[in-house]
Backbone as XML, in Angstrom:
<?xml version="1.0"?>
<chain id="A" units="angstrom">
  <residue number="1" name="UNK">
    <atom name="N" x="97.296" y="115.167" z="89.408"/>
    <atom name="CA" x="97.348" y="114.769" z="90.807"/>
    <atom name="C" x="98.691" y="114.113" z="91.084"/>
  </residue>
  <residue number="2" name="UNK">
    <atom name="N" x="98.991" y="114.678" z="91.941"/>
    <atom name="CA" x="100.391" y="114.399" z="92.402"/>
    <atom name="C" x="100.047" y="112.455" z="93.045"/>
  </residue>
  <residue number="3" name="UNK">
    <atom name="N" x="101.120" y="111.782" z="92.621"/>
    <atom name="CA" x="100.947" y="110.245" z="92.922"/>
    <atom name="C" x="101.362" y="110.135" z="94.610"/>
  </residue>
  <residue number="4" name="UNK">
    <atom name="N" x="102.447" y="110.965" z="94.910"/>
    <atom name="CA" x="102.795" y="111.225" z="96.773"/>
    <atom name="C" x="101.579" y="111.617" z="97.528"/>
  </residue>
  <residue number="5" name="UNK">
    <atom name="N" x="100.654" y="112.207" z="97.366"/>
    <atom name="CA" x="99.688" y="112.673" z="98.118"/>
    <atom name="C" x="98.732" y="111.789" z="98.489"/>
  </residue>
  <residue number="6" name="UNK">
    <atom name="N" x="98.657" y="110.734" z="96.832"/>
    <atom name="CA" x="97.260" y="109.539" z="97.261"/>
    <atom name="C" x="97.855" y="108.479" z="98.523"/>
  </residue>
  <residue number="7" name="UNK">
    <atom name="N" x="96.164" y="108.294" z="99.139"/>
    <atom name="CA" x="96.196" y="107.470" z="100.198"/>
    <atom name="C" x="97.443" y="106.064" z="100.345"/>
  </residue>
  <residue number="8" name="UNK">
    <atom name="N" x="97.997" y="105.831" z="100.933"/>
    <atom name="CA" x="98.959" y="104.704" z="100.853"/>
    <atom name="C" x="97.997" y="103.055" z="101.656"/>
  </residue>
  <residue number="9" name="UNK">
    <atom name="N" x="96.714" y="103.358" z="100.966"/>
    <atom name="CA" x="96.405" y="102.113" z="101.250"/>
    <atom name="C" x="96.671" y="100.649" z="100.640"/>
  </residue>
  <residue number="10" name="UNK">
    <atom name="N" x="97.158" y="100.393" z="100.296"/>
    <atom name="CA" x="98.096" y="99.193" z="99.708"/>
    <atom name="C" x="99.082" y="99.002" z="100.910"/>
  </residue>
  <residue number="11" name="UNK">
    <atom name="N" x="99.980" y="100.072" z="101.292"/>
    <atom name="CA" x="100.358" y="99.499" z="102.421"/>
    <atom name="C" x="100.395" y="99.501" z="103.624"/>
  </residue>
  <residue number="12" name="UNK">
    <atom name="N" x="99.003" y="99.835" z="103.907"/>
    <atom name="CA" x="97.912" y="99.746" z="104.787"/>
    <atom name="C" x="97.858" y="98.144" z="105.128"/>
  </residue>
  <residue number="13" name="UNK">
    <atom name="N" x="97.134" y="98.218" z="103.907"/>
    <atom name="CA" x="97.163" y="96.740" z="103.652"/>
    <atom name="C" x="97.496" y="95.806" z="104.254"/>
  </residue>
  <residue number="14" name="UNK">
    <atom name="N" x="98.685" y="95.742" z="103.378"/>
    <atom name="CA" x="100.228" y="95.339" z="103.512"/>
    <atom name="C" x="100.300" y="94.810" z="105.026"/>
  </residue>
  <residue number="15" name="UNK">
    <atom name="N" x="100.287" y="96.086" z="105.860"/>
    <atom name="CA" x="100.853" y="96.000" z="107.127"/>
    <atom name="C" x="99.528" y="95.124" z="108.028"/>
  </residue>
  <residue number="16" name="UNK">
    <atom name="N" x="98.400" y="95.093" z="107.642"/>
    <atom name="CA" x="97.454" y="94.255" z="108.425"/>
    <atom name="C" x="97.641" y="93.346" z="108.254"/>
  </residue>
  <residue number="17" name="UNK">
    <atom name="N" x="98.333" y="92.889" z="106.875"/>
    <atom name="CA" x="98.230" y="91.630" z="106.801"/>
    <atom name="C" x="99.217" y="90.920" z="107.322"/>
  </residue>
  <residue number="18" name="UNK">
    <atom name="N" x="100.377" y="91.606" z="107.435"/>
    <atom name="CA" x="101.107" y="91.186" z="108.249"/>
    <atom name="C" x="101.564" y="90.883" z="109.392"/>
  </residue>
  <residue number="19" name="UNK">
    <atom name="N" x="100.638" y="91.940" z="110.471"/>
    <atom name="CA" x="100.605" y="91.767" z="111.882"/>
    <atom name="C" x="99.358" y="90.912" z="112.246"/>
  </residue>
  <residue number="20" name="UNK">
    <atom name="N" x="98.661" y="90.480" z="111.835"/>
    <atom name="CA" x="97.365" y="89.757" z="112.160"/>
    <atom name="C" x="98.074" y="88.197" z="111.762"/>
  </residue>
  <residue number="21" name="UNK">
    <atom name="N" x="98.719" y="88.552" z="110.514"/>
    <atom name="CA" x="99.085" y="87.134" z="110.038"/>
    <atom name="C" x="100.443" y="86.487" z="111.369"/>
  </residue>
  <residue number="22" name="UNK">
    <atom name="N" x="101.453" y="87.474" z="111.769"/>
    <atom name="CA" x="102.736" y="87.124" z="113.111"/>
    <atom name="C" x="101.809" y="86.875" z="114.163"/>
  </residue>
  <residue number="23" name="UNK">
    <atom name="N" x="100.515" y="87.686" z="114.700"/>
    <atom name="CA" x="99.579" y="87.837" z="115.979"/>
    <atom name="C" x="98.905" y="86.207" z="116.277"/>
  </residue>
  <residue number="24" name="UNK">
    <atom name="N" x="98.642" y="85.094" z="114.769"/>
    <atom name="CA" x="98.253" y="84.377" z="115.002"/>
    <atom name="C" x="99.460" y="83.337" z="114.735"/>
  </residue>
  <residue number="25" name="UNK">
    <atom name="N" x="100.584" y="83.642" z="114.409"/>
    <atom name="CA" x="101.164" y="82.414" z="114.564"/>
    <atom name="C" x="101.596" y="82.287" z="115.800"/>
  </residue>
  <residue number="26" name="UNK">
    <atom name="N" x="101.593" y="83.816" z="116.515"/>
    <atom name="CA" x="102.248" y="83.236" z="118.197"/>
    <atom name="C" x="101.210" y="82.711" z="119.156"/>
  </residue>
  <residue number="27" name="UNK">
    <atom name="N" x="99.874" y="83.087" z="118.540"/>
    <atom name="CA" x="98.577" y="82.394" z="119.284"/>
    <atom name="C" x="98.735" y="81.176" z="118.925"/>
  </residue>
  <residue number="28" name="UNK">
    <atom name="N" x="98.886" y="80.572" z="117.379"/>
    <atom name="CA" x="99.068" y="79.070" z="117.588"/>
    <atom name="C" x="99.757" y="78.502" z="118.170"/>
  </residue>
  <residue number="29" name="UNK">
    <atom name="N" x="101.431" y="79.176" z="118.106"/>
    <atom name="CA" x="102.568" y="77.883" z="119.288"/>
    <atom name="C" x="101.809" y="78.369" z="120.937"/>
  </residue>
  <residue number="30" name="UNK">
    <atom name="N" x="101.173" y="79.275" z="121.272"/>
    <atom name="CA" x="100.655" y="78.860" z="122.420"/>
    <atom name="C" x="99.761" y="78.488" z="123.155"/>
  </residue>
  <residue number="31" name="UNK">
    <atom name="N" x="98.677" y="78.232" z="121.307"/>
    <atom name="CA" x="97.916" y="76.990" z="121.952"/>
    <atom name="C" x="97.805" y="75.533" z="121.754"/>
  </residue>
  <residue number="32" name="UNK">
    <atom name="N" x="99.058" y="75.779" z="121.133"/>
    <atom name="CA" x="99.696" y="74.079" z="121.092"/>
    <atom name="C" x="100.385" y="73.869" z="122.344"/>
  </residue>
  <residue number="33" name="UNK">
    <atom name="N" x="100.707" y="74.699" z="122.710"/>
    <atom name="CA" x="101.880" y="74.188" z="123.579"/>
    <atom name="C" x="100.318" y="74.250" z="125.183"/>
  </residue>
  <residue number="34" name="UNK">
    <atom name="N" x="99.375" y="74.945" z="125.269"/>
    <atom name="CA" x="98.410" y="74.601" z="126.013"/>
    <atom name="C" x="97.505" y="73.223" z="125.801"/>
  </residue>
  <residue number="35" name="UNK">
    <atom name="N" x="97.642" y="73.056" z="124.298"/>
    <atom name="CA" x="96.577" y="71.574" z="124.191"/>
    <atom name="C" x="98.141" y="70.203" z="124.776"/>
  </residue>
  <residue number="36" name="UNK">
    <atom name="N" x="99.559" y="70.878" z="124.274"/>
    <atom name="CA" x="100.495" y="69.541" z="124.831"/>
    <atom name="C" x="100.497" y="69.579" z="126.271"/>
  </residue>
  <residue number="37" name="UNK">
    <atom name="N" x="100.093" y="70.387" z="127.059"/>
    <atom name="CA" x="100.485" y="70.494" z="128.564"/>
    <atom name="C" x="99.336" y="69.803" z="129.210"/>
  </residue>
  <residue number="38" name="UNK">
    <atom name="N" x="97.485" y="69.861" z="128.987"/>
    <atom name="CA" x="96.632" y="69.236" z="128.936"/>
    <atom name="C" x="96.145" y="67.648" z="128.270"/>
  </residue>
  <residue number="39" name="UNK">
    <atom name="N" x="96.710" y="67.152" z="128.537"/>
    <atom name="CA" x="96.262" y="65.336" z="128.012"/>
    <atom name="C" x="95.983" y="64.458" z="129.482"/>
  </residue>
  <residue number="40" name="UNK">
    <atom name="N" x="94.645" y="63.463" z="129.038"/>
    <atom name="CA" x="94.195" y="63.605" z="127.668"/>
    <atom name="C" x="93.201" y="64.475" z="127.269"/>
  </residue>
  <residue number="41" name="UNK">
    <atom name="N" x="93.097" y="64.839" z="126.149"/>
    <atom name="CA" x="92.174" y="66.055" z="125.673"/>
    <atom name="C" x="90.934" y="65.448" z="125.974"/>
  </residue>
  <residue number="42" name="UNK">
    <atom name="N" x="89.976" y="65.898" z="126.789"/>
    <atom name="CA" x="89.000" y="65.450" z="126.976"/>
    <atom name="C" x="87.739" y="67.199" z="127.054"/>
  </residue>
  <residue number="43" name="UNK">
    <atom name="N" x="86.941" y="66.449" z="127.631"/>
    <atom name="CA" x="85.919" y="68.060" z="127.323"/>
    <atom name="C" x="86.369" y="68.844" z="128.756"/>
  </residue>
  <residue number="44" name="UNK">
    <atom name="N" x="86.903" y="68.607" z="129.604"/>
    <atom name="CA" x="87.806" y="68.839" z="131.062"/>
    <atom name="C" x="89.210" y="69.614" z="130.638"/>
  </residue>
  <residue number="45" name="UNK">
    <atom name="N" x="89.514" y="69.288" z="129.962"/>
    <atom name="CA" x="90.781" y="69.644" z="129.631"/>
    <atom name="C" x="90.458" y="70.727" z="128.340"/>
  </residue>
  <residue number="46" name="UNK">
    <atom name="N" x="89.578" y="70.614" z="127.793"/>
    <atom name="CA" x="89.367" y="71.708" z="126.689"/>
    <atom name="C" x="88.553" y="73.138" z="127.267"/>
  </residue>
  <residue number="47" name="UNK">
    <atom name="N" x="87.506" y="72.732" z="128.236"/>
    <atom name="CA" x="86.819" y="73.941" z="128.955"/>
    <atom name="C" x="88.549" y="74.340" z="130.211"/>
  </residue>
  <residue number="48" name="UNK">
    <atom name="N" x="89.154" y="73.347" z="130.365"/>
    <atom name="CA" x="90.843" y="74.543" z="131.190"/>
    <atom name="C" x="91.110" y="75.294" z="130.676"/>
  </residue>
  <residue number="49" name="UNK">
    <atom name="N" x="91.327" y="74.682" z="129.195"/>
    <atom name="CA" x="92.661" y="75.904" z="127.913"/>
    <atom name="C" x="91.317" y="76.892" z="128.177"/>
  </residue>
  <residue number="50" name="UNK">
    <atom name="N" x="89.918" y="76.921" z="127.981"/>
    <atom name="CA" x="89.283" y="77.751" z="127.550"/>
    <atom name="C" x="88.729" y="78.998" z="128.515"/>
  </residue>
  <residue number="51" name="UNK">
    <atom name="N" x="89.130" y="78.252" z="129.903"/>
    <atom name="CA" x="88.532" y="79.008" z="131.094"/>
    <atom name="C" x="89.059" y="80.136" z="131.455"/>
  </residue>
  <residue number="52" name="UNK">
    <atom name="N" x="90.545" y="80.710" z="131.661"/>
    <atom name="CA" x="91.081" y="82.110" z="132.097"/>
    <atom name="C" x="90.962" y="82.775" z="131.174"/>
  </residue>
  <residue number="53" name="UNK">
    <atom name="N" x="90.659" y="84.759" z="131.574"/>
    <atom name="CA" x="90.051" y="85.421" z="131.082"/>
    <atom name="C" x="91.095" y="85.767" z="130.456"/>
  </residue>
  <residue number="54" name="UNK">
    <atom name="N" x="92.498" y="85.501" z="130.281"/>
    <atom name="CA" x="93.444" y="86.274" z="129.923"/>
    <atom name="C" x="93.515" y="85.681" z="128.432"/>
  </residue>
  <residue number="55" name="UNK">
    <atom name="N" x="93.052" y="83.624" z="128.565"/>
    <atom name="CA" x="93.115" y="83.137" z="127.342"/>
    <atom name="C" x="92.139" y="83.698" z="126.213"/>
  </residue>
  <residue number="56" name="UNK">
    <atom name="N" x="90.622" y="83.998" z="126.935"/>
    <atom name="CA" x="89.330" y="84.062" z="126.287"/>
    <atom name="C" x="89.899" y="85.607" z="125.581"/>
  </residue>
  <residue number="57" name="UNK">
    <atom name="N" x="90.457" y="86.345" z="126.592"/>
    <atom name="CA" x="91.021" y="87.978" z="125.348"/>
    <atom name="C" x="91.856" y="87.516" z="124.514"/>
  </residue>
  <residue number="58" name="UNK">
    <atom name="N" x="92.810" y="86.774" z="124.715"/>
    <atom name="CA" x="93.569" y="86.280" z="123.055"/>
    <atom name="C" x="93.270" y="85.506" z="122.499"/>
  </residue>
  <residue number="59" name="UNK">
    <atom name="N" x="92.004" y="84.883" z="122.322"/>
    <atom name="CA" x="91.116" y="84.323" z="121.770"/>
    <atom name="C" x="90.489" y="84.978" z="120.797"/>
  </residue>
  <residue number="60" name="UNK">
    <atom name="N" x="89.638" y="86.396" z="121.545"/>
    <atom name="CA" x="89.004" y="87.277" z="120.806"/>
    <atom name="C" x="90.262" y="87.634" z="119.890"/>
  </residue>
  <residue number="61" name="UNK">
    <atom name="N" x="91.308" y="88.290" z="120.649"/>
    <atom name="CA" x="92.540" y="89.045" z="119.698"/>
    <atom name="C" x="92.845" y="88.083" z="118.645"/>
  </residue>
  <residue number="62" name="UNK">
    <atom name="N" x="92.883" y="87.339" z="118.576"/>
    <atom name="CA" x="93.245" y="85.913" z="117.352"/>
    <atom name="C" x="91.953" y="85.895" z="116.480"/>
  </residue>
  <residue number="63" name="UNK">
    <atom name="N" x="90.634" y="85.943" z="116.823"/>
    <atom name="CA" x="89.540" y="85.618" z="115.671"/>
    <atom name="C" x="89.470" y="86.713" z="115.227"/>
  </residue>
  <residue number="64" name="UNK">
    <atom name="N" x="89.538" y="88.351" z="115.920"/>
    <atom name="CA" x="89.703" y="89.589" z="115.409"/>
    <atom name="C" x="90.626" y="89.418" z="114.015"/>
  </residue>
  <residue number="65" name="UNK">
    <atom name="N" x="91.731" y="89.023" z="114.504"/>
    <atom name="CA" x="92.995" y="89.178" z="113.689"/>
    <atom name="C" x="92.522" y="88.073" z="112.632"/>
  </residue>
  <residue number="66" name="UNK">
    <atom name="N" x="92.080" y="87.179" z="112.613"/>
    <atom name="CA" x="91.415" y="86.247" z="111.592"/>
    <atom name="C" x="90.342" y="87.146" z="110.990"/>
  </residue>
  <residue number="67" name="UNK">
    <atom name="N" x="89.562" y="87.740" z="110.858"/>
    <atom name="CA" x="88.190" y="88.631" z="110.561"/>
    <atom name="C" x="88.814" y="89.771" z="109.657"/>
  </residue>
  <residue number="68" name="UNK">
    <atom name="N" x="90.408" y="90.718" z="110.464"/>
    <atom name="CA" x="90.799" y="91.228" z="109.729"/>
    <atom name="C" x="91.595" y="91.067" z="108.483"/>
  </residue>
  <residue number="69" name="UNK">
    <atom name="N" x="91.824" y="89.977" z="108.763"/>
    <atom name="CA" x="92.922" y="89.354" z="107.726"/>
    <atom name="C" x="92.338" y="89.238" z="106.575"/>
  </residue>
  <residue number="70" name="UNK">
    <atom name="N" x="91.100" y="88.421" z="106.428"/>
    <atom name="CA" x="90.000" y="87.946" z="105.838"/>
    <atom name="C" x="89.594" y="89.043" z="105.002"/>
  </residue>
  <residue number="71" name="UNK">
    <atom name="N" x="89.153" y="90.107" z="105.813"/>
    <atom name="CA" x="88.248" y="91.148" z="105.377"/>
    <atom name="C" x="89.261" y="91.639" z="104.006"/>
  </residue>
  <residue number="72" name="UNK">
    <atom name="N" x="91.033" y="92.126" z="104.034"/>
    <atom name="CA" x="91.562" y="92.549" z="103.626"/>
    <atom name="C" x="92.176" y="91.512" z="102.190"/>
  </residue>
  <residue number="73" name="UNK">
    <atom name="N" x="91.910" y="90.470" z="102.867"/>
    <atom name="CA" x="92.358" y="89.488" z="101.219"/>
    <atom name="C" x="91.233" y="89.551" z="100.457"/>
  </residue>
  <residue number="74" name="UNK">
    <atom name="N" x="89.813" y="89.438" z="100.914"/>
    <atom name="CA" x="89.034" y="89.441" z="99.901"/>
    <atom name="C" x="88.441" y="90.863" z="99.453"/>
  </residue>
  <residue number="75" name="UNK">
    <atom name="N" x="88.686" y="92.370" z="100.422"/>
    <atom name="CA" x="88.561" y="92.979" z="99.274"/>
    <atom name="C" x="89.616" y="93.056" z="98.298"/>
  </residue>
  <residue number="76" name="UNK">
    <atom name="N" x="90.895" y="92.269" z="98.529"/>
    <atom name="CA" x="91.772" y="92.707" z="97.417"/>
    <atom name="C" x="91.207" y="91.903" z="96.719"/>
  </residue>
  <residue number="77" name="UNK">
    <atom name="N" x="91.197" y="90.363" z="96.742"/>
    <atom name="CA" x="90.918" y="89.567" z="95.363"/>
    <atom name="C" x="89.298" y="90.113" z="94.695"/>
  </residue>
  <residue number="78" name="UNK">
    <atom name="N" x="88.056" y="90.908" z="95.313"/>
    <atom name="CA" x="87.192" y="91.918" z="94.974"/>
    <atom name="C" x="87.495" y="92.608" z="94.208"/>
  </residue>
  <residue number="79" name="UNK">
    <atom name="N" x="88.304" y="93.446" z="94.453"/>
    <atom name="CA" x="89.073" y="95.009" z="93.844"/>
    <atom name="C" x="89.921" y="94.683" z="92.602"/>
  </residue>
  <residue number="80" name="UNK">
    <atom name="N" x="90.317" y="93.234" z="92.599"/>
    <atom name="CA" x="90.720" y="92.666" z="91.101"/>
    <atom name="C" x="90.258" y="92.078" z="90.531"/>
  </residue>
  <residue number="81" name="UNK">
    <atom name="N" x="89.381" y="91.163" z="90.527"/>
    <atom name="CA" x="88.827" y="90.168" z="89.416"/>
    <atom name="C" x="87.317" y="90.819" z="89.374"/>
  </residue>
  <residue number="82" name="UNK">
    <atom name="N" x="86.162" y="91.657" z="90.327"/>
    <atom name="CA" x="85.170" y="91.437" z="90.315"/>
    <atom name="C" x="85.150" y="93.116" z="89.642"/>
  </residue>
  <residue number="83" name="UNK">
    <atom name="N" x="84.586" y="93.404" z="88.489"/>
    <atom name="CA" x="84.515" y="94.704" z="87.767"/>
    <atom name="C" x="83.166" y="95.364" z="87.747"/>
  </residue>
  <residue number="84" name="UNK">
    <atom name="N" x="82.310" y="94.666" z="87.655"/>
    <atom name="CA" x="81.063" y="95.469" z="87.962"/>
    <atom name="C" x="81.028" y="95.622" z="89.482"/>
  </residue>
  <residue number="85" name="UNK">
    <atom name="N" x="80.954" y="97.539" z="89.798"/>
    <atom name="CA" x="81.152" y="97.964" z="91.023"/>
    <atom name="C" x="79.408" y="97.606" z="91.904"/>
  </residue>
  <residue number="86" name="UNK">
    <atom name="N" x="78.504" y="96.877" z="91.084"/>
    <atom name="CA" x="77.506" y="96.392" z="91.934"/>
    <atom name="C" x="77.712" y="95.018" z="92.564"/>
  </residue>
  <residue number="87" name="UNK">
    <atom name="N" x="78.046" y="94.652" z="91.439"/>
    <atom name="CA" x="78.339" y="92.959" z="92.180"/>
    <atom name="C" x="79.739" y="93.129" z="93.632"/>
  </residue>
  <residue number="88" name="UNK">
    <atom name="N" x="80.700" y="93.828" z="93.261"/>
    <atom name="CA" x="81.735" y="93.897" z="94.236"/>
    <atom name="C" x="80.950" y="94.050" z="95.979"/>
  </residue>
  <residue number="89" name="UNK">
    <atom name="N" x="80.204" y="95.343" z="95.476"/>
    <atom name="CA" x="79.136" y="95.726" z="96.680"/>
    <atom name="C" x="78.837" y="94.782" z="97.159"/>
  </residue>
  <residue number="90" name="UNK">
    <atom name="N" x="77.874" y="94.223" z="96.517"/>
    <atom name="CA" x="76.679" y="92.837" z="96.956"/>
    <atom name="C" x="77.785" y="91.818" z="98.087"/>
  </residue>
  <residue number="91" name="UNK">
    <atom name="N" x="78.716" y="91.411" z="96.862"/>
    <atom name="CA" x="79.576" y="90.092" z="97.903"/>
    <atom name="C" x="80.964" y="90.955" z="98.643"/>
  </residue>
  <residue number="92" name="UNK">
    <atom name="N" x="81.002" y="91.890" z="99.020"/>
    <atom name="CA" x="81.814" y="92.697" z="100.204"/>
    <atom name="C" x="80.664" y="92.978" z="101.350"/>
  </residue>
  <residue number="93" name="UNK">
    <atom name="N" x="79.727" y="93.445" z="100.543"/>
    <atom name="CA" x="78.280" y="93.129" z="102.469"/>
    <atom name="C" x="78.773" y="91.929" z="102.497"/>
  </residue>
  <residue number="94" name="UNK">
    <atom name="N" x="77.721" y="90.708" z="101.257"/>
    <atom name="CA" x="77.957" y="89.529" z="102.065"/>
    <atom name="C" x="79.184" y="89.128" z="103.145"/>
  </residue>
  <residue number="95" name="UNK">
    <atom name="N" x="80.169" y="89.169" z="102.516"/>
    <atom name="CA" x="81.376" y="88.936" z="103.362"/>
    <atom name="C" x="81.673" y="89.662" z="104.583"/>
  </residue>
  <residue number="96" name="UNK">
    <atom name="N" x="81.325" y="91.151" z="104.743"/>
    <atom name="CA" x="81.128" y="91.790" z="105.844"/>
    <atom name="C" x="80.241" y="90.971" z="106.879"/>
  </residue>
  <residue number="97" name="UNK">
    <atom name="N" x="79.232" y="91.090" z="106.563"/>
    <atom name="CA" x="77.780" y="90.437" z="107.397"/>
    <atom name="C" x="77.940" y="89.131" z="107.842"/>
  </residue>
  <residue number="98" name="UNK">
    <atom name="N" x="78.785" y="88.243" z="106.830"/>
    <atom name="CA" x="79.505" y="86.904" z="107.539"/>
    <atom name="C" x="80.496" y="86.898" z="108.703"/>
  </residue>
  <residue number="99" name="UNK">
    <atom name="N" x="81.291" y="87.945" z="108.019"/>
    <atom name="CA" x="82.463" y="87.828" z="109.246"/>
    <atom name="C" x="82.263" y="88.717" z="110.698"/>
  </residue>
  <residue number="100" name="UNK">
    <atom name="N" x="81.076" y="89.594" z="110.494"/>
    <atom name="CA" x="80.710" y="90.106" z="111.564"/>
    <atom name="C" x="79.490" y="89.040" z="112.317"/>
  </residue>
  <residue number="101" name="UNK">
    <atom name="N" x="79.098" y="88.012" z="111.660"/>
    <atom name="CA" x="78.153" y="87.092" z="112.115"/>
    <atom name="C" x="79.138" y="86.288" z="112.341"/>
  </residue>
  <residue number="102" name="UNK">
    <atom name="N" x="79.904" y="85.579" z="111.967"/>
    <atom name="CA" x="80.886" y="84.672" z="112.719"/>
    <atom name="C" x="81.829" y="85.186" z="114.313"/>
  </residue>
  <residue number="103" name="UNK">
    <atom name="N" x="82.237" y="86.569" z="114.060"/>
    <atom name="CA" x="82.558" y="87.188" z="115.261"/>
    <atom name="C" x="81.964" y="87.089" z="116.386"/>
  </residue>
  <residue number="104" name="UNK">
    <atom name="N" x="80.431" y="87.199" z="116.542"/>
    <atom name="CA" x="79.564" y="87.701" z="117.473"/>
    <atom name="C" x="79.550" y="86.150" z="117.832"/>
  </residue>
  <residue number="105" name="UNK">
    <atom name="N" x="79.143" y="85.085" z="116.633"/>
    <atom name="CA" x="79.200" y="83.969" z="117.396"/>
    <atom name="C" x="80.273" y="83.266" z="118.371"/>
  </residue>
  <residue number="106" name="UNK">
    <atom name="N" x="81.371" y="83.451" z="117.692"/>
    <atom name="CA" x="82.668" y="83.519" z="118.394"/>
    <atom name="C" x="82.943" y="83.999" z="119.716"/>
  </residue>
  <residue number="107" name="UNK">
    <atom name="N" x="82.426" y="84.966" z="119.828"/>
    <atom name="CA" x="82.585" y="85.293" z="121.295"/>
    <atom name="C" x="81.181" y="84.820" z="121.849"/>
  </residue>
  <residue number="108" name="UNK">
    <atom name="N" x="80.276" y="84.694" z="121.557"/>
    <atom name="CA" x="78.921" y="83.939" z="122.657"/>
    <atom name="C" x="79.618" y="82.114" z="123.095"/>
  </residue>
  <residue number="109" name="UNK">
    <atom name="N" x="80.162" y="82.026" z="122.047"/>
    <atom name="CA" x="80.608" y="80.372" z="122.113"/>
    <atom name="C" x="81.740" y="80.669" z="123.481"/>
  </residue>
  <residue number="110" name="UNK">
    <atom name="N" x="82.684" y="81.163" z="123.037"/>
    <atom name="CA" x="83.715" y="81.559" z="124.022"/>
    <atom name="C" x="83.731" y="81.633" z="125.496"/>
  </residue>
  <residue number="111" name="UNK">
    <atom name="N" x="82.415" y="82.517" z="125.280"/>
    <atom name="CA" x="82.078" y="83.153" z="126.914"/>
    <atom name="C" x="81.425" y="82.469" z="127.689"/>
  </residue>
  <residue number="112" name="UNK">
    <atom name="N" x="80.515" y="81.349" z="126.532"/>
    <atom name="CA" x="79.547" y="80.549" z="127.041"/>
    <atom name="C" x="80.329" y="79.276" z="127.663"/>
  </residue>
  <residue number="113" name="UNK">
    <atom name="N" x="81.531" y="78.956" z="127.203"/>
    <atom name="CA" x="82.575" y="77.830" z="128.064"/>
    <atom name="C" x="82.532" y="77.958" z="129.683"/>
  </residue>
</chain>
């Protein structure tokens, strides 16, 4: 088998991890720079940052990008240390089923502001 032909998922990878990882550092300077423009932080000032729909989509786009990030470090550290291909299974659901249960909550919390 030719080694050019196999899938280039490594830098697949690679590249999620890298745009999810730039996607949330520009979500953090701008929601710092939304919690410095709001003082004092009170529950008034936290349902503002939280109220426009434009924030609540890069909200989602930021915990997405957290979920994917996630998903992709731990099947790598999976895919290396964990060798029995049952156990890998077992805790890649688990971890699936978490981060798709943290998602869903994520946005009910969100929407519910």
């Amino acid at each position: 088998m030719n080694i050019t032909s196999m899938p280039k998922k490594g830098v697949t990878d690679w590249l999620k991890q890298r745009v999810t990882a730039f996607f949330l550092v520009i979500y953090l300077v701008l929601f710092c720079a939304l919690l410095f423009t709001h003082q004092p932080l009170d529950l008034d000032a936290w349902q503002g940052i939280f109220h426009p729909v434009w924030f609540k989509v890069l909200s989602i786009i930021a915990f997405l990008s957290v979920v994917v990030h996630a998903w992709v470090g731990m099947w790598t550290i999976f895919t290396d240390y964990i060798h029995p291909w049952w156990l890998r299974l077992i805790l890649m659901c688990v971890v699936g089923f978490a981060l798709f249960a943290y998602f869903i909550w994520f946005i009910q919390i969100l929407w519910g502001v």
